[in-house]
PDB file of the backbone (N, CA, C, O) and the ligand in Angstrom, with CONECT records:
HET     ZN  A 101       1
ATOM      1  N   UNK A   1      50.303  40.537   4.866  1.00  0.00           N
ATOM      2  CA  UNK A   1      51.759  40.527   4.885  1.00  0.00           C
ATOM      3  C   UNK A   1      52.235  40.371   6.326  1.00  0.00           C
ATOM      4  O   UNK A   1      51.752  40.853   7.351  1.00  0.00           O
ATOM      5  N   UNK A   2      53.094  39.732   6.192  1.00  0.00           N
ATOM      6  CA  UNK A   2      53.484  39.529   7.504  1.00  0.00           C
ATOM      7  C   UNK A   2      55.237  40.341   7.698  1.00  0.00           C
ATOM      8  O   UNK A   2      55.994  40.530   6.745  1.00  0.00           O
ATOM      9  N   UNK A   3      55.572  40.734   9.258  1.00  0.00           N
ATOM     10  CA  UNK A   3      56.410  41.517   9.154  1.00  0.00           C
ATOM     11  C   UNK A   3      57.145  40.959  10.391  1.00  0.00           C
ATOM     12  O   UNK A   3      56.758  41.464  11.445  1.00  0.00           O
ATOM     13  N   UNK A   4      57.935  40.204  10.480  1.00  0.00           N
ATOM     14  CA  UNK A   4      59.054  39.317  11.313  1.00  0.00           C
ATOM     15  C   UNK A   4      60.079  39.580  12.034  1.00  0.00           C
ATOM     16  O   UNK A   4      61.109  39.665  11.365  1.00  0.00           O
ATOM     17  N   UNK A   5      60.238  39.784  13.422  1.00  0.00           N
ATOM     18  CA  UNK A   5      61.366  40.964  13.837  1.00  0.00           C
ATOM     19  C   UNK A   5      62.361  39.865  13.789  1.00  0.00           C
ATOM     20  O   UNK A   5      62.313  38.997  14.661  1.00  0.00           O
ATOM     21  N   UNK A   6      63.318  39.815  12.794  1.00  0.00           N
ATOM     22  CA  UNK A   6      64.564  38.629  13.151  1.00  0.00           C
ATOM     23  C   UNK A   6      65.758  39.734  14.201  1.00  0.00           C
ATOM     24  O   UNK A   6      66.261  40.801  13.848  1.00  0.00           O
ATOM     25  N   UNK A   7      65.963  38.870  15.774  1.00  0.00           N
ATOM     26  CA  UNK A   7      66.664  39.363  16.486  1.00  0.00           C
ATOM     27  C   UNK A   7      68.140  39.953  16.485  1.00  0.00           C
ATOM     28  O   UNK A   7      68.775  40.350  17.462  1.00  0.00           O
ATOM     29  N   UNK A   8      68.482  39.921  15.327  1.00  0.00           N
ATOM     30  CA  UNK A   8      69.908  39.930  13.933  1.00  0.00           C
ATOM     31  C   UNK A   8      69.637  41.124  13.211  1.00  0.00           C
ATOM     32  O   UNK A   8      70.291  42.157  13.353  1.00  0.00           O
ATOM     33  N   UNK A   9      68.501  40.962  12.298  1.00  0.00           N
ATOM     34  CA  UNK A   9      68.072  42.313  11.498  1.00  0.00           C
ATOM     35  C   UNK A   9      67.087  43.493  11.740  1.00  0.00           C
ATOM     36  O   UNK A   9      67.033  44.579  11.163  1.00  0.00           O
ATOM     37  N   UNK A  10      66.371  43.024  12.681  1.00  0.00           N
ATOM     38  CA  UNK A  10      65.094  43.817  13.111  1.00  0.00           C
ATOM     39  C   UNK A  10      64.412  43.376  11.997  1.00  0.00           C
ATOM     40  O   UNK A  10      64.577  42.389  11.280  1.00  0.00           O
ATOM     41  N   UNK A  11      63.329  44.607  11.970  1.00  0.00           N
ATOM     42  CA  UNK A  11      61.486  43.626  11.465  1.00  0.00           C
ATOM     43  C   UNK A  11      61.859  44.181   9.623  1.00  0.00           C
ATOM     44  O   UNK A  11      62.293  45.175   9.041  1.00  0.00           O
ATOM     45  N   UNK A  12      61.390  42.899   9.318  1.00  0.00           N
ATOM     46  CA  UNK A  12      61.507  42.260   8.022  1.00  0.00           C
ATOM     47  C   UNK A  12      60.263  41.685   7.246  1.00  0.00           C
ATOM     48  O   UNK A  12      59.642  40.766   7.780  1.00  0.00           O
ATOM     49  N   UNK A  13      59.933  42.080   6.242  1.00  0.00           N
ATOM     50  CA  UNK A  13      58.987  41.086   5.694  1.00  0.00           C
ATOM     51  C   UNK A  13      59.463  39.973   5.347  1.00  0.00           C
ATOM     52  O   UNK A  13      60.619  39.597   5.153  1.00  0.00           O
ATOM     53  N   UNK A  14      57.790  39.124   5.240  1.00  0.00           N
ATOM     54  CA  UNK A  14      58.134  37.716   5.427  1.00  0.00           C
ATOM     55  C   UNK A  14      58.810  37.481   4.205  1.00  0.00           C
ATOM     56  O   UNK A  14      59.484  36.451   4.209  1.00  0.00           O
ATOM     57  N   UNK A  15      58.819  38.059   3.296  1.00  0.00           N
ATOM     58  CA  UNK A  15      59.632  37.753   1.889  1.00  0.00           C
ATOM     59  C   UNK A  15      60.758  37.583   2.052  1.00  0.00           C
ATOM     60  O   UNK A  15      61.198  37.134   0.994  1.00  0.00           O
ATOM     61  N   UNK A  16      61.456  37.665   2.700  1.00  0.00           N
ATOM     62  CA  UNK A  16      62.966  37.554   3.140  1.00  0.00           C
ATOM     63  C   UNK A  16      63.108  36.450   3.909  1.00  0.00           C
ATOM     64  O   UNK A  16      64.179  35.979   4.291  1.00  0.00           O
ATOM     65  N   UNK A  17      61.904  35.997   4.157  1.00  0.00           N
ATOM     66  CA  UNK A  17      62.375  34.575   4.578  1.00  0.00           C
ATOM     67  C   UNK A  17      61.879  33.148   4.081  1.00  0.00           C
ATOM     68  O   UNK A  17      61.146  33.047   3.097  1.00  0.00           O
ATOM     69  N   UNK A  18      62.207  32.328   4.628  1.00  0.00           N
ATOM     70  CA  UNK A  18      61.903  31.096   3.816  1.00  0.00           C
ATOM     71  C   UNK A  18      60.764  30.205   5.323  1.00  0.00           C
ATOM     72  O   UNK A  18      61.250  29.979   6.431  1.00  0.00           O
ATOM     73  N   UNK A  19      59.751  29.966   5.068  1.00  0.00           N
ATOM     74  CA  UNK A  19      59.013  28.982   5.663  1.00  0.00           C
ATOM     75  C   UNK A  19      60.048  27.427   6.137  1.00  0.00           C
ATOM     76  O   UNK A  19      60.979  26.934   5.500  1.00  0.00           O
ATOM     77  N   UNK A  20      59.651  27.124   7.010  1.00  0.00           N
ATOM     78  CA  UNK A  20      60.354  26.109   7.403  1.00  0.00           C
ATOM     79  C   UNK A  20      59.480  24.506   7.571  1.00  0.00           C
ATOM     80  O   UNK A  20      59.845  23.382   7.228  1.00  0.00           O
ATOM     81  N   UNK A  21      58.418  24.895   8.129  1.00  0.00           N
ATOM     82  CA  UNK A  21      57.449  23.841   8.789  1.00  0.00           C
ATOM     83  C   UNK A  21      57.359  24.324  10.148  1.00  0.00           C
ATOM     84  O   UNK A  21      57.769  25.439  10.468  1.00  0.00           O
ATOM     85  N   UNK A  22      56.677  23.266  11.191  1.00  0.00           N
ATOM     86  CA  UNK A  22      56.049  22.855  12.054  1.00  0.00           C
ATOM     87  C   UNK A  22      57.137  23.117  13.067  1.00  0.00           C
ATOM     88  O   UNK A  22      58.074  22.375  12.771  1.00  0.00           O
ATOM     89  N   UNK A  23      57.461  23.913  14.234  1.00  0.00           N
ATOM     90  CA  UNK A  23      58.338  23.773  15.077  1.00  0.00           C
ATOM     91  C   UNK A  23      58.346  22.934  15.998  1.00  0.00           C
ATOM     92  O   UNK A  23      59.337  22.564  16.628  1.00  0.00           O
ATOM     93  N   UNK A  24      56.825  22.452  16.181  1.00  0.00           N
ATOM     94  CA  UNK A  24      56.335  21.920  17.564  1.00  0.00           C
ATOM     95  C   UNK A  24      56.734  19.991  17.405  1.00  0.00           C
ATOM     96  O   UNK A  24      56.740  19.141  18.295  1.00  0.00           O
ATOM     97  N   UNK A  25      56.990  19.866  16.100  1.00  0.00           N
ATOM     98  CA  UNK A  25      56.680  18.013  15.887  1.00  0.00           C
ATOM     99  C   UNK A  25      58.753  17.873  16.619  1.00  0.00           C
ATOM    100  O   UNK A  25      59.779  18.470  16.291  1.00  0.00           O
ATOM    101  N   UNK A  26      58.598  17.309  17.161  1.00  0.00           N
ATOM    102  CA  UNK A  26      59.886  16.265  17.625  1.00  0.00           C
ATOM    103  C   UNK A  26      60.232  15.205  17.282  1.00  0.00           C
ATOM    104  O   UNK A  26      59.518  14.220  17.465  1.00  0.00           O
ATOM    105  N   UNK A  27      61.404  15.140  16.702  1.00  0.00           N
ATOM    106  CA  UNK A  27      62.276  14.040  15.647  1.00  0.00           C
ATOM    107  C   UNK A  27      62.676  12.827  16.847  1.00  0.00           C
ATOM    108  O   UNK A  27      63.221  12.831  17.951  1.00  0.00           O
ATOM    109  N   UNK A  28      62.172  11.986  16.094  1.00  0.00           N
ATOM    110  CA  UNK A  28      62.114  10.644  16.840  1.00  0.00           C
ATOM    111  C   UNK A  28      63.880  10.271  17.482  1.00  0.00           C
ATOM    112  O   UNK A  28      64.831  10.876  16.987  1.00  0.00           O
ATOM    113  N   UNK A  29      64.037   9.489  18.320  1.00  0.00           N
ATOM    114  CA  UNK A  29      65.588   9.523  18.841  1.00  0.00           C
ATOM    115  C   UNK A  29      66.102   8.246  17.153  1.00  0.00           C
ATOM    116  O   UNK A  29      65.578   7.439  16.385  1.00  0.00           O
ATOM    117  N   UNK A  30      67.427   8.896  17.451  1.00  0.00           N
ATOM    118  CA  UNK A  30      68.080   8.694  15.945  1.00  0.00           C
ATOM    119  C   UNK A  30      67.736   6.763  15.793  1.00  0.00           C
ATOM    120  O   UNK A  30      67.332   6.238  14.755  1.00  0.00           O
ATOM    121  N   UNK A  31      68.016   6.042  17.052  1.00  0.00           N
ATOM    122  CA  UNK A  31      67.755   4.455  16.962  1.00  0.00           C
ATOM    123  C   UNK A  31      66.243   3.737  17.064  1.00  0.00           C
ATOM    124  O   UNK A  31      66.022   2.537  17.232  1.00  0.00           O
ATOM    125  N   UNK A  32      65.190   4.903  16.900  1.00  0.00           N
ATOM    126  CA  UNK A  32      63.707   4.172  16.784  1.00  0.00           C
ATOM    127  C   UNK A  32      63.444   3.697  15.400  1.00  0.00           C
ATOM    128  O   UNK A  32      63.564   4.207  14.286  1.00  0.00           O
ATOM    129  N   UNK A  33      63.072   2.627  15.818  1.00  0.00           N
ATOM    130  CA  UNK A  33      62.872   1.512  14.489  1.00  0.00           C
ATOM    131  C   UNK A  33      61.422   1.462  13.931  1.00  0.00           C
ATOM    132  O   UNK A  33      61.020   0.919  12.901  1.00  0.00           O
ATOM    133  N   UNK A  34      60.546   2.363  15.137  1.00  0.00           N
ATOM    134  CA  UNK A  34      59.081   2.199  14.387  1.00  0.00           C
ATOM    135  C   UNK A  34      59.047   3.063  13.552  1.00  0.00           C
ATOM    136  O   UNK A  34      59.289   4.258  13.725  1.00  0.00           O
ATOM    137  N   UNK A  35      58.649   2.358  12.268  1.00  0.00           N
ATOM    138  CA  UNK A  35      58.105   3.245  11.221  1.00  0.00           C
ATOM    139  C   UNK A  35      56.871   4.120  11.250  1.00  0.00           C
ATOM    140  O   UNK A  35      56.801   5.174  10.618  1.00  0.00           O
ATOM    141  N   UNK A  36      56.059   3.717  11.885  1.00  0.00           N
ATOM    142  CA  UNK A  36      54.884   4.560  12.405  1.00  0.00           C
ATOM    143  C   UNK A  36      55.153   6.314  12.849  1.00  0.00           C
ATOM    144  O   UNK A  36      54.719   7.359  12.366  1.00  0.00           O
ATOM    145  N   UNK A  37      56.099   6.004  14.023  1.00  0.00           N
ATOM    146  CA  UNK A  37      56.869   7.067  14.458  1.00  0.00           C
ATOM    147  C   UNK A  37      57.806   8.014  13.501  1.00  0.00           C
ATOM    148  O   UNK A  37      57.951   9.170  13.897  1.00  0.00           O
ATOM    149  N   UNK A  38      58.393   7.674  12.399  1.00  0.00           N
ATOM    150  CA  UNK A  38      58.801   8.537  11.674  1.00  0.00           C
ATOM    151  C   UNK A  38      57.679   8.566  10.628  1.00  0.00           C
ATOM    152  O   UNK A  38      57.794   9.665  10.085  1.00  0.00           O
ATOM    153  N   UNK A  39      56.824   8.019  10.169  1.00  0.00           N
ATOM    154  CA  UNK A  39      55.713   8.395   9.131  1.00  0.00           C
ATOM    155  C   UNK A  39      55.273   9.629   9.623  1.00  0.00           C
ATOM    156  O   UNK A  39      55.216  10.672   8.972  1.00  0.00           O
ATOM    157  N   UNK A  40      54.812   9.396  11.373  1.00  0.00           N
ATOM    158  CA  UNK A  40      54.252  11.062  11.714  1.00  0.00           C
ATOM    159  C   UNK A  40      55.278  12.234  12.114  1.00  0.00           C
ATOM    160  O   UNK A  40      54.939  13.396  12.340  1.00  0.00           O
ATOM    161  N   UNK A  41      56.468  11.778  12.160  1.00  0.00           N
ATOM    162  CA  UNK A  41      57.547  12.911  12.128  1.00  0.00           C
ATOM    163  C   UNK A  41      57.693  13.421  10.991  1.00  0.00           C
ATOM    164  O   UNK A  41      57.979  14.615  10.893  1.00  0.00           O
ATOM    165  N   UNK A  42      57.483  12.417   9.607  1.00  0.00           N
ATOM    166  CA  UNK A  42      57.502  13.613   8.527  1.00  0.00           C
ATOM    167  C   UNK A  42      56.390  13.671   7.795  1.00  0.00           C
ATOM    168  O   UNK A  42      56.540  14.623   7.030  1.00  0.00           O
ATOM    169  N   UNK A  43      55.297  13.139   7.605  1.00  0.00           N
ATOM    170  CA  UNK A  43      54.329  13.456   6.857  1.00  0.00           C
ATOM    171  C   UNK A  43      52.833  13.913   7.456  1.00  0.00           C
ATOM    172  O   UNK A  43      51.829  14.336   6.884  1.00  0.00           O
ATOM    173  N   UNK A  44      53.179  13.595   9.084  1.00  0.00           N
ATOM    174  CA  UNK A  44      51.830  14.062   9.576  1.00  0.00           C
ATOM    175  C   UNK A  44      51.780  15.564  10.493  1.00  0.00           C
ATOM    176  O   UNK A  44      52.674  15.711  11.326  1.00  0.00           O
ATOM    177  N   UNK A  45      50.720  16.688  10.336  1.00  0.00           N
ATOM    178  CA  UNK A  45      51.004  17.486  10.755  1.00  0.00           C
ATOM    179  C   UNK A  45      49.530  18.331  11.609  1.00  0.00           C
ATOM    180  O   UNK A  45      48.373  18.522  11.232  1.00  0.00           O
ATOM    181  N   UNK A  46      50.093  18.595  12.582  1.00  0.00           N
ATOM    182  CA  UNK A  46      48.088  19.260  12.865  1.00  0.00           C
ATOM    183  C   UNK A  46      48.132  20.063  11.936  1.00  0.00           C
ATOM    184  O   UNK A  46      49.102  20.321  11.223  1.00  0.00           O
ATOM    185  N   UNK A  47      46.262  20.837  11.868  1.00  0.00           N
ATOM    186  CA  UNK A  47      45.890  22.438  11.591  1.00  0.00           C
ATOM    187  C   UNK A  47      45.509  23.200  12.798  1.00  0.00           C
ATOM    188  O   UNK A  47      44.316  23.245  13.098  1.00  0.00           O
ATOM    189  N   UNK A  48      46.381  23.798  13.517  1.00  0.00           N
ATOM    190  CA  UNK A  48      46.132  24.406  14.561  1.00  0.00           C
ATOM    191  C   UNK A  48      45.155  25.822  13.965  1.00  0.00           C
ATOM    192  O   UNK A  48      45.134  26.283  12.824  1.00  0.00           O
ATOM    193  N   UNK A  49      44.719  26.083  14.667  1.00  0.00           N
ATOM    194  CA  UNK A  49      43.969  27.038  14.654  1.00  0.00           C
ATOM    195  C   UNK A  49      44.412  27.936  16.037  1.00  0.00           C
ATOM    196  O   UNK A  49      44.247  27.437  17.151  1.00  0.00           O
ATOM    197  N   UNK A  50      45.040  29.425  15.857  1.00  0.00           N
ATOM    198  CA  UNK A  50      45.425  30.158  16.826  1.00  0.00           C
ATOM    199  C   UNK A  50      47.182  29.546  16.887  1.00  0.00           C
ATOM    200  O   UNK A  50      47.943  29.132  16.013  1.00  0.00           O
ATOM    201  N   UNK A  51      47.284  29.699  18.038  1.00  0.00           N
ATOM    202  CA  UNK A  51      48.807  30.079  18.349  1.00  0.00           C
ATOM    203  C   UNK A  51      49.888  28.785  17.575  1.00  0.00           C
ATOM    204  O   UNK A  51      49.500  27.620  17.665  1.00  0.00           O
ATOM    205  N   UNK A  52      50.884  29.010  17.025  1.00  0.00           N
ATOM    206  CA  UNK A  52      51.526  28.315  16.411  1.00  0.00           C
ATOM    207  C   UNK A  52      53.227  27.970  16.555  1.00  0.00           C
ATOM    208  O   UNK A  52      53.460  28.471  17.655  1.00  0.00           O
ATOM    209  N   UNK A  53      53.935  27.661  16.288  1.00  0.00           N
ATOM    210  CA  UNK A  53      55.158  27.504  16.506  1.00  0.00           C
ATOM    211  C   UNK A  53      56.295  27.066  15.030  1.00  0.00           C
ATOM    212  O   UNK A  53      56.728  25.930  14.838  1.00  0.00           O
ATOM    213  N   UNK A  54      56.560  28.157  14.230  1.00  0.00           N
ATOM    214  CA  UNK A  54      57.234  27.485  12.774  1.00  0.00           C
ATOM    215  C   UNK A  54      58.440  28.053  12.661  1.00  0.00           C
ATOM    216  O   UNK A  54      58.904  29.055  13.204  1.00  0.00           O
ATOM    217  N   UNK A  55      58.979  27.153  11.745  1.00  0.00           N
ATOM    218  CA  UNK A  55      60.499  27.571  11.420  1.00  0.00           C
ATOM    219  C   UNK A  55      60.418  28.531  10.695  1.00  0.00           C
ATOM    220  O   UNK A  55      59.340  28.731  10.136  1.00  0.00           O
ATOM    221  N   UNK A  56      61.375  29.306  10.504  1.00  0.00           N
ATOM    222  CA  UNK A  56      61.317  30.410   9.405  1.00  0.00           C
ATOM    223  C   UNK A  56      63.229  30.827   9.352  1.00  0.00           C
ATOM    224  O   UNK A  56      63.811  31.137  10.391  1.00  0.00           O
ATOM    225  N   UNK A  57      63.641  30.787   8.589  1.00  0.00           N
ATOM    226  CA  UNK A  57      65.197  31.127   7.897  1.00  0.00           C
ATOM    227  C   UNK A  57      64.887  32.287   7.028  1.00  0.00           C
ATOM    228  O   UNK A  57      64.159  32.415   6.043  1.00  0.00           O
ATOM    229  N   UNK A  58      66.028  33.481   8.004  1.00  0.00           N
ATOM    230  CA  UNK A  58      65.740  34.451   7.196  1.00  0.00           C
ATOM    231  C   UNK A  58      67.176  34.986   5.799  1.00  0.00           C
ATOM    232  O   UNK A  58      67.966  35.929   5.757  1.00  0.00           O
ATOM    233  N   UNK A  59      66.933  33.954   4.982  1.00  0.00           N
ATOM    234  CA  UNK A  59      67.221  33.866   3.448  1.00  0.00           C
ATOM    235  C   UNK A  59      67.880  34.817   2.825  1.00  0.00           C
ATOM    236  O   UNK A  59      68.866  34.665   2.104  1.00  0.00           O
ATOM    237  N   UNK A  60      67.003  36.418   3.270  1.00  0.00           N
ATOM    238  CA  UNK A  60      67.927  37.206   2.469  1.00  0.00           C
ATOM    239  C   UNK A  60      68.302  38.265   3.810  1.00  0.00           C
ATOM    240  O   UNK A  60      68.180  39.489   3.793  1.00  0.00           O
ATOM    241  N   UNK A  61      68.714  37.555   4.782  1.00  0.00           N
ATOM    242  CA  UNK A  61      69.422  38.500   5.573  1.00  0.00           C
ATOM    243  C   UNK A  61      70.809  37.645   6.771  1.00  0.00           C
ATOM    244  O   UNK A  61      71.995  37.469   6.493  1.00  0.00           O
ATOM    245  N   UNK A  62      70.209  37.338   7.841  1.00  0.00           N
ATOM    246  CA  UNK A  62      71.885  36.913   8.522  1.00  0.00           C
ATOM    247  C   UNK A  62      71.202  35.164   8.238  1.00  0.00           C
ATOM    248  O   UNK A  62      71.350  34.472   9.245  1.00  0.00           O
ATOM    249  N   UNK A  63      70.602  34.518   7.202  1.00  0.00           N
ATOM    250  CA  UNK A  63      70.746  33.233   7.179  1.00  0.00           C
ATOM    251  C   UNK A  63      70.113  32.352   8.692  1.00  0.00           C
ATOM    252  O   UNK A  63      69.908  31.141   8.772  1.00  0.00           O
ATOM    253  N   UNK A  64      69.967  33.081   9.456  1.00  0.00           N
ATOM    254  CA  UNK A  64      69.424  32.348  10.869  1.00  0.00           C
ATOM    255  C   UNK A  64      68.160  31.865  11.223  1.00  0.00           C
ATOM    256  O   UNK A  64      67.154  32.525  11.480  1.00  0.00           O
ATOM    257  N   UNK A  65      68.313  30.585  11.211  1.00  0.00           N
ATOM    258  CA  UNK A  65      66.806  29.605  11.631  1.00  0.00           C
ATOM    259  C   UNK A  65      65.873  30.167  12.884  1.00  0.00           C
ATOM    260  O   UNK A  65      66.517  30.536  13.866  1.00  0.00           O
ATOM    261  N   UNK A  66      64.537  30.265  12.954  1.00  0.00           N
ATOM    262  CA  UNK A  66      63.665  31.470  14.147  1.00  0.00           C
ATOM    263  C   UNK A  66      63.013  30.343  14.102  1.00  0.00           C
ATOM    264  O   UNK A  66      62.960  29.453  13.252  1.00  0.00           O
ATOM    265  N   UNK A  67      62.406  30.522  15.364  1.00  0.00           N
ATOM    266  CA  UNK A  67      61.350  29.963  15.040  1.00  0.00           C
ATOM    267  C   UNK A  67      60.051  30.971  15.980  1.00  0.00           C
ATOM    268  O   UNK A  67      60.016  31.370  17.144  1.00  0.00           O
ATOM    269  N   UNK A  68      59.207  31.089  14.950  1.00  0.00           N
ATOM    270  CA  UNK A  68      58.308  32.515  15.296  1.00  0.00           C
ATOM    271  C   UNK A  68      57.330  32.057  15.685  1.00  0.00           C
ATOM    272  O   UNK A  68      56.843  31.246  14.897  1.00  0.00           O
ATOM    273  N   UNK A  69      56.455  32.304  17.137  1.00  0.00           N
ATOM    274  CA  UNK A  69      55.215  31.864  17.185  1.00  0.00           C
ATOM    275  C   UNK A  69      54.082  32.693  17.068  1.00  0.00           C
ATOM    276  O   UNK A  69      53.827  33.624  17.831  1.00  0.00           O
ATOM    277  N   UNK A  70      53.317  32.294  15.975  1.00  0.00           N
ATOM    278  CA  UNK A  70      52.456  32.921  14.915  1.00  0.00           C
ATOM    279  C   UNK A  70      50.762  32.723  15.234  1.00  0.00           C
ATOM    280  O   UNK A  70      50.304  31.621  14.932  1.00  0.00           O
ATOM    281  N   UNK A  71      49.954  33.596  15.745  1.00  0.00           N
ATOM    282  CA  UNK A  71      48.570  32.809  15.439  1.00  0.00           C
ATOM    283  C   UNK A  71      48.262  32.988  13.941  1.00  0.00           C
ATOM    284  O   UNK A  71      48.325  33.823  13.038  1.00  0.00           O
ATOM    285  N   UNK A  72      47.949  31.916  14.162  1.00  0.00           N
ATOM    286  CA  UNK A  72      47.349  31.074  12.735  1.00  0.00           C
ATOM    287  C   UNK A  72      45.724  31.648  12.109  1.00  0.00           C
ATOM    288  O   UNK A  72      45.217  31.407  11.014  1.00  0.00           O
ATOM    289  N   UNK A  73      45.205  32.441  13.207  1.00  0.00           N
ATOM    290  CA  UNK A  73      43.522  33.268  12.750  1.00  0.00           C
ATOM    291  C   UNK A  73      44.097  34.953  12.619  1.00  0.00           C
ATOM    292  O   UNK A  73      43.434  35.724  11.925  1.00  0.00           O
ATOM    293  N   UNK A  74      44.713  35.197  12.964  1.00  0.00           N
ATOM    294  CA  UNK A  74      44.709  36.870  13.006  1.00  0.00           C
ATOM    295  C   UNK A  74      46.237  36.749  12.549  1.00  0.00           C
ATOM    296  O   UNK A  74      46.394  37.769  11.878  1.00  0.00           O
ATOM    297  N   UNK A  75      47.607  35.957  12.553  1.00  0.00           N
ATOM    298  CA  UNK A  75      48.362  36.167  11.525  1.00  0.00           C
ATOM    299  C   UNK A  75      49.299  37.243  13.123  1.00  0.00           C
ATOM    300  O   UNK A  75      50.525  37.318  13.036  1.00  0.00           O
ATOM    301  N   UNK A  76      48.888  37.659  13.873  1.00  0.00           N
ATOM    302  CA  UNK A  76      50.288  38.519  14.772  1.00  0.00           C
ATOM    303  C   UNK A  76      50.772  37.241  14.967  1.00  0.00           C
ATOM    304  O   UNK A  76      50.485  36.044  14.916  1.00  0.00           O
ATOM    305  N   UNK A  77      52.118  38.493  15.349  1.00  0.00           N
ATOM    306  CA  UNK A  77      53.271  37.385  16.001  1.00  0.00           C
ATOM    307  C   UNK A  77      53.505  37.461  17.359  1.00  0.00           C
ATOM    308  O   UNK A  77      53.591  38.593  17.835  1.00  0.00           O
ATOM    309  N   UNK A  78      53.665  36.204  18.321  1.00  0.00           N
ATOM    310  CA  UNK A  78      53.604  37.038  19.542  1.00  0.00           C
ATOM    311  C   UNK A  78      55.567  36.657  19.930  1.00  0.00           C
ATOM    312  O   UNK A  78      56.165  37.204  20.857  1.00  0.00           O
ATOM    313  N   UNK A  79      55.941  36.065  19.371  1.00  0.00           N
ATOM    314  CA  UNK A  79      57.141  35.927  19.758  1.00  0.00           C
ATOM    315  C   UNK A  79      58.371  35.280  18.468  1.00  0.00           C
ATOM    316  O   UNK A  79      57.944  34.587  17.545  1.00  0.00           O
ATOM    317  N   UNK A  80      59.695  35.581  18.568  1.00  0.00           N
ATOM    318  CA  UNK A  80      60.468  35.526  17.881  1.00  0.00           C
ATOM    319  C   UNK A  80      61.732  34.898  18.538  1.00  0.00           C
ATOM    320  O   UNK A  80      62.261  35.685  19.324  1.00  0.00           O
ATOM    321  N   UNK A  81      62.487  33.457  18.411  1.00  0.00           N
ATOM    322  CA  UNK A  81      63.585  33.610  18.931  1.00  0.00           C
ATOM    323  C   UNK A  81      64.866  32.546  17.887  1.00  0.00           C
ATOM    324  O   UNK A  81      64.563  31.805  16.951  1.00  0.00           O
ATOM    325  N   UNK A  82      65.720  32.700  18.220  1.00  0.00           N
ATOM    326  CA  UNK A  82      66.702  31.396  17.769  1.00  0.00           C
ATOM    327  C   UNK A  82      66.231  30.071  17.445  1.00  0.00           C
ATOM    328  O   UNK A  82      65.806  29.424  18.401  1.00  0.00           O
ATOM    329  N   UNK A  83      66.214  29.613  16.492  1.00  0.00           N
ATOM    330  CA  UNK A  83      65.936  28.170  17.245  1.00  0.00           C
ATOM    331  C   UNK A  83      66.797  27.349  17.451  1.00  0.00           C
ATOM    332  O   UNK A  83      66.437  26.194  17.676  1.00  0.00           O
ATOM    333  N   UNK A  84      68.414  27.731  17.438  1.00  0.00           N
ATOM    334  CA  UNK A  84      69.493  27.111  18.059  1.00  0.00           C
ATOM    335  C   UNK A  84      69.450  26.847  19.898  1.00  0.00           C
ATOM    336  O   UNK A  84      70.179  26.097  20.548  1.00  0.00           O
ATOM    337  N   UNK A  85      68.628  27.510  20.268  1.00  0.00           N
ATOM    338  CA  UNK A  85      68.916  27.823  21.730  1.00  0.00           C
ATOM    339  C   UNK A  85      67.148  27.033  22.338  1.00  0.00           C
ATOM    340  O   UNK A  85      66.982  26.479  23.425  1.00  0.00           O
ATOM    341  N   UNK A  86      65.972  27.249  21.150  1.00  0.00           N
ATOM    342  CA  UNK A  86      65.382  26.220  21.876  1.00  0.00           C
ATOM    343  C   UNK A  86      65.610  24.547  21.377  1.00  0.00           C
ATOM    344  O   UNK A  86      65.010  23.698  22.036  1.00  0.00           O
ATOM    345  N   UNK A  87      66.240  24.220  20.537  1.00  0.00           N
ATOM    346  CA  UNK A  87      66.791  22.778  20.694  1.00  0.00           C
ATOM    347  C   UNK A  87      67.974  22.656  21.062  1.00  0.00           C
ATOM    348  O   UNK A  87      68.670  21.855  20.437  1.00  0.00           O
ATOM    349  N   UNK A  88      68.433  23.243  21.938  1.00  0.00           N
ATOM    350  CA  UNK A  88      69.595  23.255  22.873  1.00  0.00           C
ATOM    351  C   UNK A  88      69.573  22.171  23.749  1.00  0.00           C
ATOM    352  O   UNK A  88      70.464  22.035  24.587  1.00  0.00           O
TER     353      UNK A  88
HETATM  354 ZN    ZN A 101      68.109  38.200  10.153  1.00  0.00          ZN2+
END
């Protein structure tokens, strides 16, 4: 189980929130025409192993997009923030 400090509600299980995806992939600029480039913006993704970076919306509390960075072998979290403010 995982237990999520959203900076809004304090620590929460992950049930209260909704998975998002991949924080780390970057959306191609809105006028790129290669299709290549958006094939791997939405369908391609690593398997990191260890430290991670994902969206997470916490669903049943203030609604706010995180994005939590998670290792992926042992499951702690080492950090929690907005993710309004890192795609700022
Ligand atoms: Zn919250």
């Amino acid at each position: 189980m995982l237990r999520i400090e959203c900076p809004c509600c304090g620590t929460r299980d992950h049930g209260e929130f909704r998975y998002g995806g991949d924080a780390a992939v970057e959306r191609p600029a809105h006028d790129n025409s290669d299709p290549d480039a958006w094939y791997r913006y939405v369908y391609v993704r690593s398997n990191p192993k260890g430290l991670h970076q994902e969206f997470w919306q916490h669903v049943l509390g203030c609604r706010q997009w995180l994005v939590v960075e998670r290792d992926t072998v042992t499951h702690s979290i080492r950090s929690v923030s907005f993710s309004r403010r890192q795609r700022a």
